[in-house]
N, C-alpha and C positions, 0 to 999 in steps of 0.2 A: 573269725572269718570277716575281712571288710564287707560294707556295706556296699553295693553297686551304687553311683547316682541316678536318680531317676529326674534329675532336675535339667529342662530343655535349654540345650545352647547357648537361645535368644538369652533364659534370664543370666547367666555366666557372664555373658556379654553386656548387659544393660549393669552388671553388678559391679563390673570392672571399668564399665563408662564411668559410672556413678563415682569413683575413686580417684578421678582425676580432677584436675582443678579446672574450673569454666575457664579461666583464664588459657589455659595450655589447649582447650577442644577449640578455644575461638581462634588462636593465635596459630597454634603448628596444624590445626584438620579443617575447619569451615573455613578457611581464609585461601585454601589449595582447592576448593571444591568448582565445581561448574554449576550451571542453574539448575539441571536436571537433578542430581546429586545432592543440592542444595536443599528442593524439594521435598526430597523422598528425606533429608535429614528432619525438616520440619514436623513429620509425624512418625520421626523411630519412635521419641519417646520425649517425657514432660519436662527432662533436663535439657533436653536438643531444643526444642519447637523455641523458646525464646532466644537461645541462642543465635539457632541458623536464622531466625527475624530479623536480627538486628539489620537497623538500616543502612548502618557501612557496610556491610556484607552487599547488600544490594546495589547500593550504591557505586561501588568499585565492578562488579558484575555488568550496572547499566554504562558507563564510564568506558568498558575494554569494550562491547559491543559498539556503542554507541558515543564516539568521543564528543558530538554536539549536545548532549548531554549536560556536558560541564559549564555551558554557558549560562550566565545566571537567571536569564527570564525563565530558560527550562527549571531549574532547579529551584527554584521560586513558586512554579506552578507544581513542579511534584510534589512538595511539602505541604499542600490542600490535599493530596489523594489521600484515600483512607487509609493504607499502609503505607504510603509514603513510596518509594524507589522500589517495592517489591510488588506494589499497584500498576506503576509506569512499566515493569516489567512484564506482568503479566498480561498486560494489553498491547502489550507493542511487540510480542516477540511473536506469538502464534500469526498465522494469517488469517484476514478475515476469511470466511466460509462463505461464499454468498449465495450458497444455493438453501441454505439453513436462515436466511434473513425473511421475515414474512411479509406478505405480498399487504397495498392497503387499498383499502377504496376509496381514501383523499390523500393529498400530499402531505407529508407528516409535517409535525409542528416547526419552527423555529426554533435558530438555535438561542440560548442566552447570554451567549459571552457576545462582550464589544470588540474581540479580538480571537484570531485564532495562531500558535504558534506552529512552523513548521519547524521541526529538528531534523536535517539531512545530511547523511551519512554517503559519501564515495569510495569504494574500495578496488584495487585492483590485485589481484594476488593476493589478496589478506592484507596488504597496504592500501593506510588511507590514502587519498589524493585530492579530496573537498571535503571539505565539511562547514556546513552556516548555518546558522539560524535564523528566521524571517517571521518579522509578526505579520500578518493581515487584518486590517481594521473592517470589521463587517458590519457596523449599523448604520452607517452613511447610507441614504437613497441613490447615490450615485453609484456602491458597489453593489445593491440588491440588484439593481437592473441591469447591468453592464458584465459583459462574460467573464465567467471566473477563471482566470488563468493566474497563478502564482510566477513570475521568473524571477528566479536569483542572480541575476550576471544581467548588468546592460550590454544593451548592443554592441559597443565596441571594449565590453569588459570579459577578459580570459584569465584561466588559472593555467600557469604552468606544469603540467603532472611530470613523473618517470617514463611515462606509457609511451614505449620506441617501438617501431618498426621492424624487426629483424631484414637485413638487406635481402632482395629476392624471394621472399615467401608471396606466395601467390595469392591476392586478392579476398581469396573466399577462404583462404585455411586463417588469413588474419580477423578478418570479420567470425568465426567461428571462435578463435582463440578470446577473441572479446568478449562474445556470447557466454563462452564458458569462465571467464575470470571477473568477467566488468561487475560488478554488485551493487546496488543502492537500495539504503535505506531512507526512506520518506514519512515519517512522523507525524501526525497531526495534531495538535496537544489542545483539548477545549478545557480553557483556566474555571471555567463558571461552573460547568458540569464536572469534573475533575476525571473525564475521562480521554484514553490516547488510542488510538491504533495507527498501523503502520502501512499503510495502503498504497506498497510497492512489494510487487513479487522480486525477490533476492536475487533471481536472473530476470535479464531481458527477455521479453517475449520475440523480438523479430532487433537484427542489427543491421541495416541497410547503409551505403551510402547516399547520400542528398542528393535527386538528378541534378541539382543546379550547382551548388557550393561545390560538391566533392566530400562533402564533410561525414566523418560518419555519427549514426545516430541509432543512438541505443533505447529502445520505449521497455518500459514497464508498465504492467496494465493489471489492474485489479478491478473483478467486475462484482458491480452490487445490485442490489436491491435497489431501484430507482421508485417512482411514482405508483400509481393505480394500474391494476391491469386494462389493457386496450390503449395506454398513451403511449407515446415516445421513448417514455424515462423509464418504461416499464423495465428496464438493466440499465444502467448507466455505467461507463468504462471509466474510473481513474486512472488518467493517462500522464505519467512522468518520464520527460526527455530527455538524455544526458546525451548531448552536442559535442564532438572533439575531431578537432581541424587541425592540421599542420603539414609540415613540408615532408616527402616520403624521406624515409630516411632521418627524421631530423625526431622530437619530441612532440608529442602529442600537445594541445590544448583545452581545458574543456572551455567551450565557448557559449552552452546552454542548460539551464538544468530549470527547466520548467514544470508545472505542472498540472493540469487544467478535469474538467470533468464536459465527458459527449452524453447524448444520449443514442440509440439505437441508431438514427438516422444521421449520423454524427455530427448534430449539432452543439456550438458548446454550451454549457447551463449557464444564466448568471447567477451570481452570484445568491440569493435569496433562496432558489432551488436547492442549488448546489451545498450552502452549508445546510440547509434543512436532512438533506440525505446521507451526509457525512454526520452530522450531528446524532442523525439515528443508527447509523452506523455503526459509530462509536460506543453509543450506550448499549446498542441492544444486539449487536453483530455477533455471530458466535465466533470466538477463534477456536484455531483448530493447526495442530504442529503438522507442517507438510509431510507428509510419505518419502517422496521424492523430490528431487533440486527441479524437473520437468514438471512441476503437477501446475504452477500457474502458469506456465508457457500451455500446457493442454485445457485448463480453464478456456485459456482466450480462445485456443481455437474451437472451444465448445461456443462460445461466444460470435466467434466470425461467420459461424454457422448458423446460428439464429438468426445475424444481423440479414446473412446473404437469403434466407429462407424469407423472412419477412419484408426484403426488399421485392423478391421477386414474386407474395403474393401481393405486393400494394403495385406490382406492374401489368399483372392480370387484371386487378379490379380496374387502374385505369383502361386500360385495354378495351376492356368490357362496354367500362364507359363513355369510352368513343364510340363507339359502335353502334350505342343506342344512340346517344348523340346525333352520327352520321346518318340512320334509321330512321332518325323521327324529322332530321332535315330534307331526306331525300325523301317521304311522305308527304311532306307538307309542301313540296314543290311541285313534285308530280298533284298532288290536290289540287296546287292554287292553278296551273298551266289546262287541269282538266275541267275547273270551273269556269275558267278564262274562255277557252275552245269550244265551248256550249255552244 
């Protein structure tokens, strides 16, 4: 009479992995896989985990996500991270969390690099339509104190995209159609610290046209952790604008893709601020894989909520403070007019 097997699935499966050549698992199965996939390959087992590491794997993974990627200052500064393209990965894909960043009682330290890189990614459909890379020099006295705005395009400099009009769609269904396909990614890569995050939510938060231009404008907004509790920066918004102008009917342009940091009151930070809290960011931010495509569009509006709440108790208190103001001037006139009339 046979033996039944009493031997579990898994090891059958790990016995029959084990029989194949590394060559044929990295070349016909981890080279077909996705990052999630890729992951979970990492700790099936002790034959997998160096494999799925390798850093072409990663590499060609960060590459089809993210084609600014391949430019060489980026790819220069991944190869300081500790794993290399599966580092850069795993900080740039989640989003920050910023309800999970902790509050401080001084402005956090400075950052240490002499330079910061952004890597930016535009997609429309699943097609690219910009993509650059931009260093920013940060130890100058002239950028510590002076607002920190990044633009990638001068003023009279545009990128030609595919992004057409369909004739006769009305206004609001095309600004919605944007909302739902426009995508940007925004990089920010600290070479000294060797860390990155991606501090653009993957859709726009709000798509409006410009009262003035015509032009439409797509904002993405990731809100952080700013300064001390009671200041200004106590959230501070990263705010990234993608600008596109053209004739109806005709192709689209992008004509801005900026990106700057507010605080509450929306002023912008200069620079000194601004990478100080990016820099903490960075290192200490939790990421976190979004739920849903909506969850940083509901961030912000959890966001415009505080802003519009704390605007309207700093208009009570002045309120208040006119009042006494107005009380203590209307006291002292009726005083002096009663001392006078004696």
């Amino acid at each position: 009479m046979p033996c039944s097997s009493t031997a579990p699935a898994g090891s059958n499966a790990t016995a029959m992995l084990t029989s194949v050549h590394p060559d044929i698992i990295w070349t016909h199965i981890l080279t077909r896989l996705d990052s999630p996939s890729l992951v979970s390959a990492t700790s099936a087992s002790s034959q997998l985990h160096p494999l799925s590491s390798d850093d072409c794997l990663w590499q060609d993974i960060c590459l089809a996500v993210w084609p600014s990627v391949g430019d060489p200052r980026v790819a220069e500064a991944i190869t300081a991270f500790p794993s290399g393209h599966r580092s850069f990965f795993s900080d740039s894909y989640p989003i920050l969390h910023h309800h999970k960043l902790r509050y401080r009682r001084s402005p956090p330290p400075p950052l240490l690099a002499k330079y910061l890189i952004s890597a930016v990614d535009v997609h429309f459909e699943g097609e690219l339509i910009f993509s650059k890379v931009h260093e920013t020099e940060t130890a100058s006295g002239w950028f510590e104190c002076c607002p920190f705005q990044v633009d990638l395009l001068d003023l009279k400099e545009s990128v030609l995209t595919r992004i057409q009009k369909p004739g006769g769609m009305h206004d609001e269904v095309w600004l919605r159609h944007l909302e739902d396909n426009l995508s940007l990614s925004w990089i920010l890569v600290d070479p000294a610290r060797r860390h990155a995050a991606n501090l653009s939510t993957r859709r726009p938060v709000s798509v409006q046209r410009h009262w003035l231009t015509g032009d439409v404008q797509a904002r993405y907004v990731t809100v952080l952790a700013g300064g001390h509790r009671g200041s200004a920066a106590e959230h501070v918004q990263c705010t990234a604008t993608v600008t596109c102008g053209g004739e109806e009917g005709g192709k689209l342009q992008v004509r801005e893709v900026s990106f700057q940091v507010e605080d509450m009151e929306g002023k912008i930070l200069n620079g000194r601020d601004s990478v100080a809290i990016l820099g903490d960011a960075m290192e200490n931010g939790e990421r976190k894989k979004a739920k849903r495509e909506s969850e940083g569009k509901e961030r912000f509006e959890e966001y415009e909520e505080r802003k519009r709440e704390r605007r309207e108790r700093k208009q009570r208190k002045e309120r208040a403070r006119d009042l006494v103001c107005i009380g203590a001037g209307v006291a002292v006139f009726v005083g002096f007019w009663s001392f006078i009339l004696r």
